[in-house]
N, CA, C and O atoms as CSV, one atom per row, in Angstrom:
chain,resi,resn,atom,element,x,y,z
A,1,UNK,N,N,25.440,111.837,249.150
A,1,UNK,CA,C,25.606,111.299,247.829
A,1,UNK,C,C,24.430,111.757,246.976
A,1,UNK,O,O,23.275,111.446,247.268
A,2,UNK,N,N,24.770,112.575,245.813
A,2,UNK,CA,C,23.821,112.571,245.066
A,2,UNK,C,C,23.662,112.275,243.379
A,2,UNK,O,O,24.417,112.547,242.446
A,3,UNK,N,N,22.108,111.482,243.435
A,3,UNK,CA,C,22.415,110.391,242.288
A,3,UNK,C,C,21.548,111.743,241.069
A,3,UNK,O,O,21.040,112.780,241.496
A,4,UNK,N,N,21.583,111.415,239.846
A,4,UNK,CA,C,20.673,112.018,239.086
A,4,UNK,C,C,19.790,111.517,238.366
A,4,UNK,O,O,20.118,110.651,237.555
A,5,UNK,N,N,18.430,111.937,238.480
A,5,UNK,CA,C,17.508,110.702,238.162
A,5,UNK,C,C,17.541,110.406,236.698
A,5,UNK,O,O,18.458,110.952,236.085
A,6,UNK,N,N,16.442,109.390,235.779
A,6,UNK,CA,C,16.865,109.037,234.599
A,6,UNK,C,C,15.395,109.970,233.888
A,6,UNK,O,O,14.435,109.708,234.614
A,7,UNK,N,N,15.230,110.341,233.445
A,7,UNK,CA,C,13.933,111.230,232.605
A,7,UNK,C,C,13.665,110.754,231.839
A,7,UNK,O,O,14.571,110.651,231.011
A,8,UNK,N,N,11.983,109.927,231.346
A,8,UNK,CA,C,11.831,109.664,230.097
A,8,UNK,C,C,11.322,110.625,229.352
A,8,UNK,O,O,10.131,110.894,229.511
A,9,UNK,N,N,11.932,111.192,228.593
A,9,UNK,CA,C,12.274,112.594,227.036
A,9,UNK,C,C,11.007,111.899,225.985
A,9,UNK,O,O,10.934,112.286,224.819
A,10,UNK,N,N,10.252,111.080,226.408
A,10,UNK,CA,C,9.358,110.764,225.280
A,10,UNK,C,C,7.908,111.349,226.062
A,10,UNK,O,O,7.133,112.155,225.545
A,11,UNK,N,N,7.749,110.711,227.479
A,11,UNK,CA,C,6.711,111.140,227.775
A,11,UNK,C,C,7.098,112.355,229.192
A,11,UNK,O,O,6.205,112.586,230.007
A,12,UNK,N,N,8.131,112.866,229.298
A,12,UNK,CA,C,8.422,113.622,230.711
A,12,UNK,C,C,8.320,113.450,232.005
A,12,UNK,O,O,8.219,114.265,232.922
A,13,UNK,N,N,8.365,112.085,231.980
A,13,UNK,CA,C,8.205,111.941,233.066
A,13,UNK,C,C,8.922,111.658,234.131
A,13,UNK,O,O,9.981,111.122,233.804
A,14,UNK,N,N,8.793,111.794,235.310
A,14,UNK,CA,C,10.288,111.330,236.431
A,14,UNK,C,C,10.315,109.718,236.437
A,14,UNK,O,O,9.427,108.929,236.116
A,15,UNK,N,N,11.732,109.466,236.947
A,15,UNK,CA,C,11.734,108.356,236.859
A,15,UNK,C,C,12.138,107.712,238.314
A,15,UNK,O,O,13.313,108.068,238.226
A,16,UNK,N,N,12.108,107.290,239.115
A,16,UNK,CA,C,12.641,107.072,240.706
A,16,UNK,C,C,13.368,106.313,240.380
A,16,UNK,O,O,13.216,105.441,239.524
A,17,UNK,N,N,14.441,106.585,241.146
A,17,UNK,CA,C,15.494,105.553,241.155
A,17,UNK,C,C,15.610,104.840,242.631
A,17,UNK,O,O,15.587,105.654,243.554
A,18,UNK,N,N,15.688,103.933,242.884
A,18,UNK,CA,C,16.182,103.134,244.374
A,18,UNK,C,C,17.280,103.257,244.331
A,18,UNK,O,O,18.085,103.195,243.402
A,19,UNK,N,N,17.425,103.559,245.995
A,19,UNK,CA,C,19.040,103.315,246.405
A,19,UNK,C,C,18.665,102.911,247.925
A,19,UNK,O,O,17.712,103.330,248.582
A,20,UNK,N,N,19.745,101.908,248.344
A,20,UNK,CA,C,19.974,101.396,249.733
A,20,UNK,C,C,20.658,102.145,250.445
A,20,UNK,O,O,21.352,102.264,249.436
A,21,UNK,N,N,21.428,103.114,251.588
A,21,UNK,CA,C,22.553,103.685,251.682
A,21,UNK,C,C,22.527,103.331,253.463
A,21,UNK,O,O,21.751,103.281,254.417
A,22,UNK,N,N,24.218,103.108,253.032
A,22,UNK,CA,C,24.626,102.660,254.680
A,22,UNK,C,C,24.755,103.584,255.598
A,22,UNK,O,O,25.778,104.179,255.260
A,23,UNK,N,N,24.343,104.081,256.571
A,23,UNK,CA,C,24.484,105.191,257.485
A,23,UNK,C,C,25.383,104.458,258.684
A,23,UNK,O,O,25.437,103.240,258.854
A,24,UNK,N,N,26.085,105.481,259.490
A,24,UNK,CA,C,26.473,104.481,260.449
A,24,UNK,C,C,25.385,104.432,261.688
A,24,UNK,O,O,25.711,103.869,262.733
A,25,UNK,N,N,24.442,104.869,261.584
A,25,UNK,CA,C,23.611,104.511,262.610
A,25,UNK,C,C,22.156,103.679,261.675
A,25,UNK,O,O,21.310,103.199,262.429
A,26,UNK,N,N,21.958,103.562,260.554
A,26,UNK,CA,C,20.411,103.067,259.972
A,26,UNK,C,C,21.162,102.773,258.340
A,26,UNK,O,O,22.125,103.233,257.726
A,27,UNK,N,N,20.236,101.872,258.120
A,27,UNK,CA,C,20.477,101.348,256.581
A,27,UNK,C,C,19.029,102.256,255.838
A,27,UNK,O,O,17.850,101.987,256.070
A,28,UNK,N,N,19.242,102.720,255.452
A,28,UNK,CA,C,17.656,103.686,254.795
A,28,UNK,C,C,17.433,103.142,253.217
A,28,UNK,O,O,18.337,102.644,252.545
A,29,UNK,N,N,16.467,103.279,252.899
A,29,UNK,CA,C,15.771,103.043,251.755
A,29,UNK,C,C,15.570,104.056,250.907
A,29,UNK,O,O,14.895,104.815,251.601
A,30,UNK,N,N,15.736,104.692,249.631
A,30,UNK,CA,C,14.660,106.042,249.095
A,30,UNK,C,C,14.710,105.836,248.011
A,30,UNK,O,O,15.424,105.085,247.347
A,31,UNK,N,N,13.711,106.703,247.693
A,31,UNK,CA,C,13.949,107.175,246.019
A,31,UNK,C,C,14.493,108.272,245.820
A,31,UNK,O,O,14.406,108.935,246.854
A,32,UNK,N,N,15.084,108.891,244.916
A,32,UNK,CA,C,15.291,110.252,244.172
A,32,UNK,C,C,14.823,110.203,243.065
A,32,UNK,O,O,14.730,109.374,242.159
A,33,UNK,N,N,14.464,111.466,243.305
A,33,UNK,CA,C,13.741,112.044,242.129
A,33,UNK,C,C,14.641,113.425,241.322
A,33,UNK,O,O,15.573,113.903,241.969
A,34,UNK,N,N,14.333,114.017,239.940
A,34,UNK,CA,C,15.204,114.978,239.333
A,34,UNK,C,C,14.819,116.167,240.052
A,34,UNK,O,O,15.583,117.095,239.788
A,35,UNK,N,N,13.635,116.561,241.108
A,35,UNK,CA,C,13.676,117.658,241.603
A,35,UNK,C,C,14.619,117.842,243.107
A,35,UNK,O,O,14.759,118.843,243.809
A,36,UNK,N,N,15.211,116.376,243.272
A,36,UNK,CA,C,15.846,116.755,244.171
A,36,UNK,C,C,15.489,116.319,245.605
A,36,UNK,O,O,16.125,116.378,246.657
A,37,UNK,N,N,13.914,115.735,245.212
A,37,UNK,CA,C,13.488,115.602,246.166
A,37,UNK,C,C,13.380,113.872,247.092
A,37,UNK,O,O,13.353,112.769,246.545
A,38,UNK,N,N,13.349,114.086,248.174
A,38,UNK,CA,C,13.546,112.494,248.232
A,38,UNK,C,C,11.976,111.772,249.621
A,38,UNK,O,O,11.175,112.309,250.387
A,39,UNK,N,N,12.310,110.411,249.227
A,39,UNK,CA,C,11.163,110.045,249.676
A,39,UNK,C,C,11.406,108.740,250.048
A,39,UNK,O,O,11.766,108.008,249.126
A,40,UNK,N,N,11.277,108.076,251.515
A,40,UNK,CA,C,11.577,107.008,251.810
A,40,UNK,C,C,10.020,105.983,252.272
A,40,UNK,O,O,10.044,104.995,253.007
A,41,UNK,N,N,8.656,106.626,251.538
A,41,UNK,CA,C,7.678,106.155,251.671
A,41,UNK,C,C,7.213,105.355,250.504
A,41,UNK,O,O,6.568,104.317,250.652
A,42,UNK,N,N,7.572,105.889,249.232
A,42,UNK,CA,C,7.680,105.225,248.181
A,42,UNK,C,C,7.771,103.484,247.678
A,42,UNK,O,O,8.763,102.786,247.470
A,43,UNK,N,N,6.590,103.224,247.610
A,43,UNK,CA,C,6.811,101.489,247.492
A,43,UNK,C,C,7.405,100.878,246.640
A,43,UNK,O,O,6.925,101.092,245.527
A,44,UNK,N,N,8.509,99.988,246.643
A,44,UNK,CA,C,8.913,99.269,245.779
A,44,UNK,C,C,8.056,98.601,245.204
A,44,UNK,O,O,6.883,98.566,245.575
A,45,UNK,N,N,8.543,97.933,244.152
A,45,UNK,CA,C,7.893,96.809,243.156
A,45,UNK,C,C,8.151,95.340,244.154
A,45,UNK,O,O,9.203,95.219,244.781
A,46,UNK,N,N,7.145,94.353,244.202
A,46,UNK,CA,C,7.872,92.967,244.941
A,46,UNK,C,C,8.719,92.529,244.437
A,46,UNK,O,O,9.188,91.809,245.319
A,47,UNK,N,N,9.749,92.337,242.992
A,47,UNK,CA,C,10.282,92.485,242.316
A,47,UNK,C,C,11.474,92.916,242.690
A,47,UNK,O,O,12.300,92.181,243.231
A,48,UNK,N,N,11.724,94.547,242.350
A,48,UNK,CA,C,12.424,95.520,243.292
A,48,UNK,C,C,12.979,94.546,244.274
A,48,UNK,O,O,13.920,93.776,244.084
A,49,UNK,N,N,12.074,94.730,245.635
A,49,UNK,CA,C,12.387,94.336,246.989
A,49,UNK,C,C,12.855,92.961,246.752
A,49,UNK,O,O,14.024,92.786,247.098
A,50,UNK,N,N,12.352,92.108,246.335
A,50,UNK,CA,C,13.240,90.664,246.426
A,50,UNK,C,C,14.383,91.138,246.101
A,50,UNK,O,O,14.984,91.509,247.109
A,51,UNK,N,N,15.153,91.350,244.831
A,51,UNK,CA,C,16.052,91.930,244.146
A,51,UNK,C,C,17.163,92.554,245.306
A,51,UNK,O,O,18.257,92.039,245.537
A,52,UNK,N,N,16.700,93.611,245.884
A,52,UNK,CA,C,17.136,94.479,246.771
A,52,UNK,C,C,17.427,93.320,248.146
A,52,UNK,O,O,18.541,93.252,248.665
A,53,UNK,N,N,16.893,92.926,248.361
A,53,UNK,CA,C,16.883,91.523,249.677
A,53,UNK,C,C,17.793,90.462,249.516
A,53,UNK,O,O,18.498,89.927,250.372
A,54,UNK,N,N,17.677,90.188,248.131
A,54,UNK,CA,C,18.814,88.958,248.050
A,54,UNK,C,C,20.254,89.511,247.696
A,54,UNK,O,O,21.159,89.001,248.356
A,55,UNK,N,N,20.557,90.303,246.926
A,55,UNK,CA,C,21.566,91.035,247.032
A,55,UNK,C,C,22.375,91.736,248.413
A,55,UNK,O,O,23.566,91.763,248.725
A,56,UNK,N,N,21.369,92.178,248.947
A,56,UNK,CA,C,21.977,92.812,250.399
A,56,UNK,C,C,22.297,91.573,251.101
A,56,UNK,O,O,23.468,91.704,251.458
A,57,UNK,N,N,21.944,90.657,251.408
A,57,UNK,CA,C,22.167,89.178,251.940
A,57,UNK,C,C,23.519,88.819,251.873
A,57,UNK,O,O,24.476,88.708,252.639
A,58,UNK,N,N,23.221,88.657,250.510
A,58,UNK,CA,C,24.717,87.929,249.987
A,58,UNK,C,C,25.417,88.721,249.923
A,58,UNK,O,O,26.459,88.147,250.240
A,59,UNK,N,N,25.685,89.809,249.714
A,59,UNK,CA,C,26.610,90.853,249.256
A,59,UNK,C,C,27.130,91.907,250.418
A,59,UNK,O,O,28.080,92.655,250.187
A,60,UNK,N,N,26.717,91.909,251.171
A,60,UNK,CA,C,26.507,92.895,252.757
A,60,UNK,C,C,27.064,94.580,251.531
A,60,UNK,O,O,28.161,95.091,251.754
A,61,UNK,N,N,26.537,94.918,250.876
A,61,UNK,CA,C,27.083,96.021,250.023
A,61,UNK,C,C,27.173,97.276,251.149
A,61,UNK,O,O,26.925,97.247,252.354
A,62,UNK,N,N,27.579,98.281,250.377
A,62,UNK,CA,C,28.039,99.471,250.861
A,62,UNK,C,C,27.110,100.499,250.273
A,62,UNK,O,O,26.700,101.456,250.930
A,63,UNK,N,N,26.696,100.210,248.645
A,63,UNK,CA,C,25.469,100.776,248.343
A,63,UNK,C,C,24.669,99.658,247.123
A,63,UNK,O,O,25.378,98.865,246.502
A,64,UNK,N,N,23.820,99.690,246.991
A,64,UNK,CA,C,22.907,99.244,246.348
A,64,UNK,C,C,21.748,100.037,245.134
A,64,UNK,O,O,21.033,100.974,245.488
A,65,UNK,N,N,21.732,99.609,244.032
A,65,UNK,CA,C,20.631,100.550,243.529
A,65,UNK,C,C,19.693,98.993,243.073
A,65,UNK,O,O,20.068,97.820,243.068
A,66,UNK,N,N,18.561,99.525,242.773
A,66,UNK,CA,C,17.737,98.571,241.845
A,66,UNK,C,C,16.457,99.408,241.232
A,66,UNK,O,O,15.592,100.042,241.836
A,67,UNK,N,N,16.604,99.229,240.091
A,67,UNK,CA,C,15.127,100.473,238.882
A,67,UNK,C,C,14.253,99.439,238.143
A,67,UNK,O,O,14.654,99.258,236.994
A,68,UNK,N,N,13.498,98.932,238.379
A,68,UNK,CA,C,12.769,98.464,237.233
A,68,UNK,C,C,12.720,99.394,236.187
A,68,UNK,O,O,12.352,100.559,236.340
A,69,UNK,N,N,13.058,98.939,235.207
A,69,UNK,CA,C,12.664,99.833,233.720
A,69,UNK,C,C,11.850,99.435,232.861
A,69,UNK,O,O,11.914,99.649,231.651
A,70,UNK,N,N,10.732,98.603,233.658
A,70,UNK,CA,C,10.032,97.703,232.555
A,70,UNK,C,C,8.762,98.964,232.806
A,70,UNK,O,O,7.681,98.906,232.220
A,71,UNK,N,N,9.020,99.734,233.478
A,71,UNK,CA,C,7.435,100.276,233.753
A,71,UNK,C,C,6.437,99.619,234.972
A,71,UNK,O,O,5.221,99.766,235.099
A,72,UNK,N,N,7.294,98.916,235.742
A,72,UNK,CA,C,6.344,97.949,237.082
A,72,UNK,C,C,5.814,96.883,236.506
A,72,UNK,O,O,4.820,96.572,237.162
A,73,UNK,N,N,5.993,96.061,235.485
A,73,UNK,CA,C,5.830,95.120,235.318
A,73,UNK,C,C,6.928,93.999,235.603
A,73,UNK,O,O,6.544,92.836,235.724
A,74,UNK,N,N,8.173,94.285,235.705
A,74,UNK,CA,C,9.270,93.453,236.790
A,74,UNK,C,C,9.512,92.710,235.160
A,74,UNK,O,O,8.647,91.858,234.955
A,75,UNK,N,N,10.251,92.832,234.291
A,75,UNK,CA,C,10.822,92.278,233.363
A,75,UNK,C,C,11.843,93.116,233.084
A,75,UNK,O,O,12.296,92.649,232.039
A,76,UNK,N,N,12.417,93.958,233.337
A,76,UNK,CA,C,13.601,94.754,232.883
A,76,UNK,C,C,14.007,95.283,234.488
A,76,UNK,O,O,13.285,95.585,235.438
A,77,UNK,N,N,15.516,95.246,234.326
A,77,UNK,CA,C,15.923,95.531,235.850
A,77,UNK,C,C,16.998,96.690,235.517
A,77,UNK,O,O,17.329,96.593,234.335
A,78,UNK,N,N,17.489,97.490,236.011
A,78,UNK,CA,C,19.199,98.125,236.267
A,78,UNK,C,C,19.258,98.285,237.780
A,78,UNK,O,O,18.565,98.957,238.544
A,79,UNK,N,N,20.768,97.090,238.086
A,79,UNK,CA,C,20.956,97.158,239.492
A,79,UNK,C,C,22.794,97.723,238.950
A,79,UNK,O,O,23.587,97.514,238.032
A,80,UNK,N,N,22.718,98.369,239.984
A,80,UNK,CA,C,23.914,99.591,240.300
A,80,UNK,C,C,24.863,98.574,242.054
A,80,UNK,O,O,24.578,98.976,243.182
A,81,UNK,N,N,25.593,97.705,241.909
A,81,UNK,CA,C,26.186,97.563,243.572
A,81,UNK,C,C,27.592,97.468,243.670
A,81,UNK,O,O,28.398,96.835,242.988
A,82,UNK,N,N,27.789,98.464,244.971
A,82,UNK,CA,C,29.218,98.679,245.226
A,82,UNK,C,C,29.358,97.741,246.686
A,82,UNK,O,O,28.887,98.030,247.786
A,83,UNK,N,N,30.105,96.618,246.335
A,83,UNK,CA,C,30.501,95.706,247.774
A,83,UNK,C,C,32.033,95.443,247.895
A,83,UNK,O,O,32.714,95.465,246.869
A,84,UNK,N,N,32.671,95.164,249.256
A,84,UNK,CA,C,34.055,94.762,249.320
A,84,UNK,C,C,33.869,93.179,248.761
A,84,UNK,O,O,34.828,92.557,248.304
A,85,UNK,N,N,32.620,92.652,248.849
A,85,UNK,CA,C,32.722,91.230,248.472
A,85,UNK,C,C,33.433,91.033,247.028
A,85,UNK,O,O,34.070,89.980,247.066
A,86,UNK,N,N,33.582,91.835,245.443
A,86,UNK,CA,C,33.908,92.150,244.614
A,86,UNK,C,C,35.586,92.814,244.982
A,86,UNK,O,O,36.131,93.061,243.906
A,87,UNK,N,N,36.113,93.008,245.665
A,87,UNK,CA,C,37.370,93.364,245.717
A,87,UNK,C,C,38.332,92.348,245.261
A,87,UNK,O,O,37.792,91.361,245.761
A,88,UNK,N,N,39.155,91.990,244.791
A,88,UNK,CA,C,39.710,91.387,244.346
A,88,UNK,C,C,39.639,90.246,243.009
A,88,UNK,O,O,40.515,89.429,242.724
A,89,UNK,N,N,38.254,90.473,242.263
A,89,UNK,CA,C,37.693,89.967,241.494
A,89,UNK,C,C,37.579,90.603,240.578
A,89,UNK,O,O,37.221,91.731,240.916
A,90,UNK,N,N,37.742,90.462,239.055
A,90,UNK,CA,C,37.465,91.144,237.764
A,90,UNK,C,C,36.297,91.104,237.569
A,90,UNK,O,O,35.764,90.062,237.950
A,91,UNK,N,N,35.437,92.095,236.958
A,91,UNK,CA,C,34.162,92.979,236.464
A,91,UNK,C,C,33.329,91.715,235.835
A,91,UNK,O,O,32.101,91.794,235.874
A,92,UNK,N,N,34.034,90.366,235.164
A,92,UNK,CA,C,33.401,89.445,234.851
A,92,UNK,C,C,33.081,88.723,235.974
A,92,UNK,O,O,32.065,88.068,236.205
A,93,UNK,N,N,34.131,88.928,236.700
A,93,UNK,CA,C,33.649,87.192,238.242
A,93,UNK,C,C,32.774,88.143,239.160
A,93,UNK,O,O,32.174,87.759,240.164
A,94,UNK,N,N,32.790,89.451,238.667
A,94,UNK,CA,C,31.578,90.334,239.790
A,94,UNK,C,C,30.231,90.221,239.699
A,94,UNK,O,O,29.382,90.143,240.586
A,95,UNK,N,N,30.117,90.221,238.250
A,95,UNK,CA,C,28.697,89.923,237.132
A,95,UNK,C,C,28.594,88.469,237.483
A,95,UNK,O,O,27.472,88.240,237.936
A,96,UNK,N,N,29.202,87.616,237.449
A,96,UNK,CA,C,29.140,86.190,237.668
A,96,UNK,C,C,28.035,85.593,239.145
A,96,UNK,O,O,27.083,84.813,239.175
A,97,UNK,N,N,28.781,86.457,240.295
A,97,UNK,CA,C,28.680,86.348,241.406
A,97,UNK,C,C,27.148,86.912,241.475
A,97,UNK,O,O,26.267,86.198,241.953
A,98,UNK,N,N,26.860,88.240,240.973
A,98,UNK,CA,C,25.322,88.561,240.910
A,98,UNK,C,C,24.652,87.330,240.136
A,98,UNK,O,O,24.105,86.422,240.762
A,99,UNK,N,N,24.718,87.351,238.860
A,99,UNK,CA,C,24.098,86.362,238.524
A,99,UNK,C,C,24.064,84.918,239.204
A,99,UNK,O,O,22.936,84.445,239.058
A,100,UNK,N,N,24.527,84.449,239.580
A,100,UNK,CA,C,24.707,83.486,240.801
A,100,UNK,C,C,23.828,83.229,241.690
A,100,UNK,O,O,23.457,82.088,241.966
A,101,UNK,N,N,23.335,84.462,242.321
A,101,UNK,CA,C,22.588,85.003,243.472
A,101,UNK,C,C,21.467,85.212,242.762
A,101,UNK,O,O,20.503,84.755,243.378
A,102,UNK,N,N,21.159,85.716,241.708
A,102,UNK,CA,C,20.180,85.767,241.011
A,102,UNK,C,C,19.358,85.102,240.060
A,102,UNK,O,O,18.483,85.720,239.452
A,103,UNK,N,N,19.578,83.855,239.879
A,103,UNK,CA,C,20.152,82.476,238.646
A,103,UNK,C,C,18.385,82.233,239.386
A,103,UNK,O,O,17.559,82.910,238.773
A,104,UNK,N,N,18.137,81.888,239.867
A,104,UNK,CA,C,16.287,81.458,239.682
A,104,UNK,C,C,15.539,82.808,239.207
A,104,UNK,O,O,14.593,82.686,238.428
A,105,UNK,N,N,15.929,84.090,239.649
A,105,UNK,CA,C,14.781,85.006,238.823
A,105,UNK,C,C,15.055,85.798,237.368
A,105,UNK,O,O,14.319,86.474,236.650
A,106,UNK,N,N,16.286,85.445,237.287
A,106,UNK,CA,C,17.051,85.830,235.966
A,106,UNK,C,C,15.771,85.290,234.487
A,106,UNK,O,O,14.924,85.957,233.892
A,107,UNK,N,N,16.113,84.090,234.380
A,107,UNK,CA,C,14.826,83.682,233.208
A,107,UNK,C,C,13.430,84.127,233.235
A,107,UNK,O,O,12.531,83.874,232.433
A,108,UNK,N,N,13.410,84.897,234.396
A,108,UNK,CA,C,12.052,85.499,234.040
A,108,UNK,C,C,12.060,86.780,233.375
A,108,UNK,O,O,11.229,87.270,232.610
A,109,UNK,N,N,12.844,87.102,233.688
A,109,UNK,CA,C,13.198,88.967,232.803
A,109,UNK,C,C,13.444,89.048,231.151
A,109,UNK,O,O,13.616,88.178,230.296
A,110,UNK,N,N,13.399,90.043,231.124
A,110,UNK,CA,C,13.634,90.223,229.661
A,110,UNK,C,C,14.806,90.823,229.587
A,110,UNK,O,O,15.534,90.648,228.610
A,111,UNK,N,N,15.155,91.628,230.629
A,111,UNK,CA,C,16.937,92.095,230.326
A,111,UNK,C,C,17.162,92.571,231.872
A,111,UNK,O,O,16.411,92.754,232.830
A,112,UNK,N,N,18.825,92.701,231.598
A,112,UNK,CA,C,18.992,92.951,233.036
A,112,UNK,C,C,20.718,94.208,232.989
A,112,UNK,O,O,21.816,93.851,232.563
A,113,UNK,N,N,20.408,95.467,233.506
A,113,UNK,CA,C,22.027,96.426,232.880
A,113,UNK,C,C,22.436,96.228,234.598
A,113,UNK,O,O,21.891,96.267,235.701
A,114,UNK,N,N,23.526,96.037,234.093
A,114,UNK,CA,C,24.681,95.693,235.866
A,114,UNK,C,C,25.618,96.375,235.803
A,114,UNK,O,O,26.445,96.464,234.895
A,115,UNK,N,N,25.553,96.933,236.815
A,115,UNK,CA,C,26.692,97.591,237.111
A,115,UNK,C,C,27.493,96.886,238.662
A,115,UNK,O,O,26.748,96.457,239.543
A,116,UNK,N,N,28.650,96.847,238.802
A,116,UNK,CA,C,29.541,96.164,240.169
A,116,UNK,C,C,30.506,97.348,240.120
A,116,UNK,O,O,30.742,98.065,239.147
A,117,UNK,N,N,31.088,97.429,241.515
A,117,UNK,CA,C,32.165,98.426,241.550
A,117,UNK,C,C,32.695,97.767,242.888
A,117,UNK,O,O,31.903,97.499,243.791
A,118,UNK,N,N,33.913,97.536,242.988
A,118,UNK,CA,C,34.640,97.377,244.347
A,118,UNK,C,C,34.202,98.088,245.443
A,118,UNK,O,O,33.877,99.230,245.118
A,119,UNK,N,N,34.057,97.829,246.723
A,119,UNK,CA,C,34.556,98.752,248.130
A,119,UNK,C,C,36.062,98.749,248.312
A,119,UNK,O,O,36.921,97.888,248.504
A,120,UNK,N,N,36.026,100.148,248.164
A,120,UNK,CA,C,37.943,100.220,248.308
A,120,UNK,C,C,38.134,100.863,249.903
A,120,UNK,O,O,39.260,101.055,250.361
């Protein structure tokens, strides 16, 4: 699977993106980067990782993303998750269900872009 990273065009810089991905032998962690290159040493934000932890919990997903976009200060999030738990549920009761799971760290942020997609 390959993701394409997000570039900030103001200052050039890369941007890492997290992704969770299910292997059938290991659940792996990484970042990507726009050169292509990848890196599973890369530390999350505590932020990040809670984020990434409580979601995988509840959600047993298939893939997972989570980006701080605040710059590592953990006030702006974009989480990206594809789970069968969302199968049969509309794009609102999917958002619902994250927020749900997320409803104590939500008021601390300043924004939050979601994305849900079924496991088909």
């Amino acid at each position: 699977m390959w993701l394409h990273s997000l570039r900030n065009t103001t200052t050039r810089t890369r941007t890492p993106i997290m992704m969770m991905m299910n292997t059938k032998s290991s659940n792996m962690l990484m970042r990507l980067y726009s050169s292509g290159s990848i890196s599973t040493s890369m530390k999350m934000t505590p932020e990040e990782k809670m984020i990434l932890e409580k979601l995988s919990k509840a959600l047993q997903p298939k893939s997972i993303r989570v980006q701080d976009m605040s710059g590592g200060c953990g006030t702006m999030f974009a989480i990206n998750v594809t789970s069968s738990q969302f199968n049969g549920l509309t794009t609102i009761k999917q958002h619902k269900l994250v927020n749900e799971i997320l409803k104590d760290d939500i008021p601390r942020w300043h924004g939050l872009q979601l994305q849900t997609k079924k496991d088909k």
